[in-house]
N, C-alpha and C positions, 0 to 999 in steps of 0.2 A: 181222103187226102185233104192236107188241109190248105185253106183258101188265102190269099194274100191278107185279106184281111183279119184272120184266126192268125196268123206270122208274127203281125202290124201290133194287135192287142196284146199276143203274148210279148214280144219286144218293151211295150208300154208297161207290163205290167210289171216285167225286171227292172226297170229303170224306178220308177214309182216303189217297190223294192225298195233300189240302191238307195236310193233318195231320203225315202223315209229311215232306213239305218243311219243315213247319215246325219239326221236331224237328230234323229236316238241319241247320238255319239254329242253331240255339241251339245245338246241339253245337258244329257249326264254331267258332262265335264263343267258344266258351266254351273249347276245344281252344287258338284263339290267344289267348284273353285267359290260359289259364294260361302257355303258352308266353313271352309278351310278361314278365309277372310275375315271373318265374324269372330272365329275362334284366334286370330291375331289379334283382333281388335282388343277382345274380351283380356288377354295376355298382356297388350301394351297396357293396359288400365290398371289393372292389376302388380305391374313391376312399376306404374308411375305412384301407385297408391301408396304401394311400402316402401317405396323411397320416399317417399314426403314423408309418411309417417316413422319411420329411423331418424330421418334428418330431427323433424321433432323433437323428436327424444331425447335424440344427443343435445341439440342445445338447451333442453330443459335440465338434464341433468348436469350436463357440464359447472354449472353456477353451483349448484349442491355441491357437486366433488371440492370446487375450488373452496369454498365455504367452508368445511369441511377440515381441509389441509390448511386452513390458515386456522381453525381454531387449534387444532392437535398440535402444532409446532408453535402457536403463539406469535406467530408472525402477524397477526391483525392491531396485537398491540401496539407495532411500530409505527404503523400509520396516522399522519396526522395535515390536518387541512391545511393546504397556505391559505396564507394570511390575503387580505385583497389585495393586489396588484405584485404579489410575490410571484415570482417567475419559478415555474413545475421544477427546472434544476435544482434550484436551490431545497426545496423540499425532499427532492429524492434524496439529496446530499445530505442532508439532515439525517433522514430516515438511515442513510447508509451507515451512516456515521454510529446510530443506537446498535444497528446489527454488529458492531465490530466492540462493541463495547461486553464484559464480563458476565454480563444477563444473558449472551446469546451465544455469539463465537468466537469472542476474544479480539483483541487485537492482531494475533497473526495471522485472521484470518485475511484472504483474499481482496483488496479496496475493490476491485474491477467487479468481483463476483458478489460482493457486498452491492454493489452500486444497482447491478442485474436484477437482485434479486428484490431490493426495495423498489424498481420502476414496476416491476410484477407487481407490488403489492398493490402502488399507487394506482396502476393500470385497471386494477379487478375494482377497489373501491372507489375511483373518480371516472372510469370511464366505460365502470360494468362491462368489463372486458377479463374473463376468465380465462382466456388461452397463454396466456405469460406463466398463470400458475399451475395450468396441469402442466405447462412443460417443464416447470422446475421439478414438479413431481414426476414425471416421468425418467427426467432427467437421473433423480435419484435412487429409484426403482433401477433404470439399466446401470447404474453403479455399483448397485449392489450386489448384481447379477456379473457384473464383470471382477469383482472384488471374490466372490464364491468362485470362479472359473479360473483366478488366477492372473486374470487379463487386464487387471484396471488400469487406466492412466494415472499419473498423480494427480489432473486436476479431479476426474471422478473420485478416488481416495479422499480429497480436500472436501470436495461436499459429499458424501456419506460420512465421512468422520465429525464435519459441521453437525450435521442435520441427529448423526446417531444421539448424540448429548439430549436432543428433545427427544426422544423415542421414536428412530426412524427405524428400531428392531422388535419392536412393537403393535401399539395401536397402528403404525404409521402405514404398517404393510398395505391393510387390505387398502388406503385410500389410497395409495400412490401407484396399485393396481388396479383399481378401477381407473383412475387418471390415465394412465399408458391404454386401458383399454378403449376410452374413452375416444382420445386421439386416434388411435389405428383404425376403431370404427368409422370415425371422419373420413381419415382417408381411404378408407374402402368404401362410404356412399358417395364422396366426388367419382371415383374410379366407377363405379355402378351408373352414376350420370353422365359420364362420358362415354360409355359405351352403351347407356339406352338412346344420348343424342348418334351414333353410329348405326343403330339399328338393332344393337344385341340387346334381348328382354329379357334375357334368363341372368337371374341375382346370383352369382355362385360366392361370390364373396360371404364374410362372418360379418356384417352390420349389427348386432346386437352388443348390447353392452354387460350384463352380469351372468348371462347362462354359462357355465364351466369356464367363468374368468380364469383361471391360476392354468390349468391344463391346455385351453388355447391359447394362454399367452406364450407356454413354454414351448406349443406344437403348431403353430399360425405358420410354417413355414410347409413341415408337411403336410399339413391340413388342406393350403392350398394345392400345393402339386398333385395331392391324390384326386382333388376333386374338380382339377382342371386335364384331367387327364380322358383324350376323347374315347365316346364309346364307340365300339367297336361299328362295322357296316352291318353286322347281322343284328345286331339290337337297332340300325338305324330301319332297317329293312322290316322288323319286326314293328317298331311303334308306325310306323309308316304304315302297314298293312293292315295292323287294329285301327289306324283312324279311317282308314279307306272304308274298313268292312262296314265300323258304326254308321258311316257317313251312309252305306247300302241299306243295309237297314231301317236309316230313319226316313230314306226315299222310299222305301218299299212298305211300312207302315203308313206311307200319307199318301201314296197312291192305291193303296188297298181301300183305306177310308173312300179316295173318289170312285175304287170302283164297286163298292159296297150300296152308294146312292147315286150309281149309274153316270158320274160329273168326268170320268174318265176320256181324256183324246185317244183316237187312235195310237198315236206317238205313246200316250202315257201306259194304253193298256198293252203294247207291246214292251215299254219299261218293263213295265210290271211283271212281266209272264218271263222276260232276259233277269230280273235282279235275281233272283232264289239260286240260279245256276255260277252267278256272279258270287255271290255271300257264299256257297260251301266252298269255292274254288279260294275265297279270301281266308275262312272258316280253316281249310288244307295246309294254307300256309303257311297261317298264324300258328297251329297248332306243330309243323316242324319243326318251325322256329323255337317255338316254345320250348318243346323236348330236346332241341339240339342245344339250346345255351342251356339248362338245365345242367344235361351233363357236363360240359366246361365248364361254369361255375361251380358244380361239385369235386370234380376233377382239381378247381385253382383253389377249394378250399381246404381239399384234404393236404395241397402240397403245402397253404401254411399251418396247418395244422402238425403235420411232421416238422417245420421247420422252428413250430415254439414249442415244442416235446425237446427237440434236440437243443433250442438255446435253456433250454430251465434245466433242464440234464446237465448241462454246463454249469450252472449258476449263475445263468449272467441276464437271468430275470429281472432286472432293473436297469439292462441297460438299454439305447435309445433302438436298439434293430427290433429288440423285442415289442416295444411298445408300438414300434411301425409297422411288426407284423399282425402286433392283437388290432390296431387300428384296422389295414387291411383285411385280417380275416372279420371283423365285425358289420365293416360293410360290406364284405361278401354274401356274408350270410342274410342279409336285408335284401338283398339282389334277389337269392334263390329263391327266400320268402315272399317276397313282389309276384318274381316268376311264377310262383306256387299258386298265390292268390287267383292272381291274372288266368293261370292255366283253369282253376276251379269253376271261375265266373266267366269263363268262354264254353265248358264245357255245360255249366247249366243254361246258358241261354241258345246252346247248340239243341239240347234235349228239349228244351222248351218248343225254337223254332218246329224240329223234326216232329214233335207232337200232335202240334197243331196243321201242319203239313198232314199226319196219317189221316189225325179225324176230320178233314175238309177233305181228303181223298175216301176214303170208308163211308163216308155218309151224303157226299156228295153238296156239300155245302160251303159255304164260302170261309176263306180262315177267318174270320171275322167271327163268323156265328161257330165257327169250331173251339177259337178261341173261347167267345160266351159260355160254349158247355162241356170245356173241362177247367172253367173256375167254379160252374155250378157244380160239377162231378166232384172238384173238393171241397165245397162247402157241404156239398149231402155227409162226404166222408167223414168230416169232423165231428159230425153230427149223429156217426152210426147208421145212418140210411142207405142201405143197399141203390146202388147209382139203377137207375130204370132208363128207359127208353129215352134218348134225346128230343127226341120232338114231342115230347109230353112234356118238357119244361115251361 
């Protein structure tokens, strides 16, 4: 029978138990809440780096582009200094006055737009101020685009039809697309600065200046919506799952090491013996996920797949549904391929863990030294040496 004080110990010994779980629980959590932290940090650093370094760029380049557009249209030639104590109007007025003359656009051209465009000129060479010119080139870039569509204004007509006389159907193109691209990238690293000062670190915007110029400048509208469009809870559930597992993982590797030279707490070597059951259960549900979006992204690729069989059948291959469907089916099919990778390199470091798990269970030794000899068991292998006895290594 047992004695009040066998009751007393065993009472003690659940509580002491409960206790130490519980500390289990607060370490764990507190183990990946630093881990998780680190890896914002590393993120904020990262979205501040490549916004300074965009920002950069742009305003290096911006001066080339302007530079650029004022040789090809010969609008540098207008420029000229005033005189000392000459007042900037009077120059511009001067300058405005050359652009209206037979060399350039004639007299019927525009006074007010004549006047615009010589403060641009003045602006870039007196006060190395480049944004007056890409905007007049940008200006004439969406003229152009509105004159092809049908849509122009007369005053857009009035400078494309200025500007065509110097070769604005020309050389002029590719600079006055970079100019427009130039500008939008601006205003998509303010937009990227405003929303890293709010908290959000992820770049979804096109900040770059000359990768598939022509094709994002005609698709920057799709481009966006497709790629602001949120993923789903099962992909959120899924990378959420892979960071928890890694995160078990690399607890369960660093408390192997302490308990390999014996530096293990109690708290840690019960970690230790709870992660393995933790990591297949994360291991379980990685790999659902995995195989469940699999089939739905192969399921949403076949359906655009049928759906640009059926526009080409039509012949209506060039026009804008098609091009949104080969956009979407191409980053589908990156998705799967992701998936695919992901799936591969969960399943080899699944095979690897369960490996080393057999031969630390089979030989009775710790995963540490089991690990040691089956890297020696493939280096014998490579080597053609029949693998022998592990503890004759």
């Amino acid at each position: 029978m047992a004695t009040a004080a066998d009751i007393l110990r065993s009472v003690n010994q659940v509580l002491e138990s409960q206790e130490s779980s519980r500390r289990f629980d607060v370490q764990s959590a507190l183990g990946f809440m630093e881990i998780a932290e680190k890896q914002k940090q590393s993120k904020i650093l990262q979205a501040r780096d490549n916004l300074e370094i965009a920002s950069k760029v742009i305003q290096q380049e911006k001066p080339k582009i302007a530079e650029q557009f004022l040789q090809s249209t010969g609008l540098g030639m207008i420029y000229q200094e005033p005189e000392e104590g000459e007042a900037i109007e009077k120059s511009i007025t001067s300058m405005a006055k050359r652009l209206r003359k037979k060399d350039y656009f004639g007299k019927s051209f525009d006074k007010n737009s004549s006047e615009s465009i010589a403060s641009a000129v003045w602006s870039y060479y007196n006060a190395q101020n480049p944004n007056a010119i890409l905007d007049l080139a940008t200006n004439i870039y969406d003229s152009r685009q509105a004159i092809q569509k049908g849509e122009a204004s007369s005053s857009q007509s009035a400078i494309f039809n200025a500007f065509k006389k110097l070769g604005a159907e020309s050389g002029l193109k590719e600079i006055m697309l970079s100019a427009k691209k130039a500008n939008q990238s601006e205003k998509y690293i303010s937009k990227e600065y405003m929303e890293f000062v709010k908290g959000d670190y992820d770049i979804q915007s096109d900040i770059g200046i000359y990768s598939d110029v022509e094709s994002q400048v005609e698709q920057v509208e799709f481009k966006q919506k497709l790629d602001s469009q949120p993923i789903s809870a099962q992909q959120i559930e899924l990378n959420d799952t892979t960071e928890a597992l890694r995160m078990a993982e690399v607890k369960f590797s660093g408390l192997q090491k302490k308990m390999d030279v014996g530096m293990a707490s109690d708290e840690e070597k019960e970690m230790y013996l709870k992660l393995p059951e933790l990591i297949e259960e994360y291991r379980s549900v990685v790999g659902d996920s995995n195989d469940s979006l699999l089939k739905q992204f192969s399921d949403e690729l076949k359906s655009f797949d049928d759906q640009i069989s059926e526009i080409r059948n039509k012949g209506l291959a060039r026009s804008k549904k098609y091009r949104e469907l080969k956009e979407k089916r191409y980053k589908k099919r990156n998705e799967i391929l992701g998936l695919q990778q992901k799936q591969s390199e969960e399943s080899k470091r699944k095979a690897k863990f369960d490996e080393i798990e057999d031969v630390a269970g089979l030989l009775e030794v710790s995963e540490s030294e089991a690990e040691r000899i089956i890297k020696q068991k493939k280096l014998r292998s490579v080597d053609n040496i029949d693998f022998v006895d592990p503890f004759l290594f």
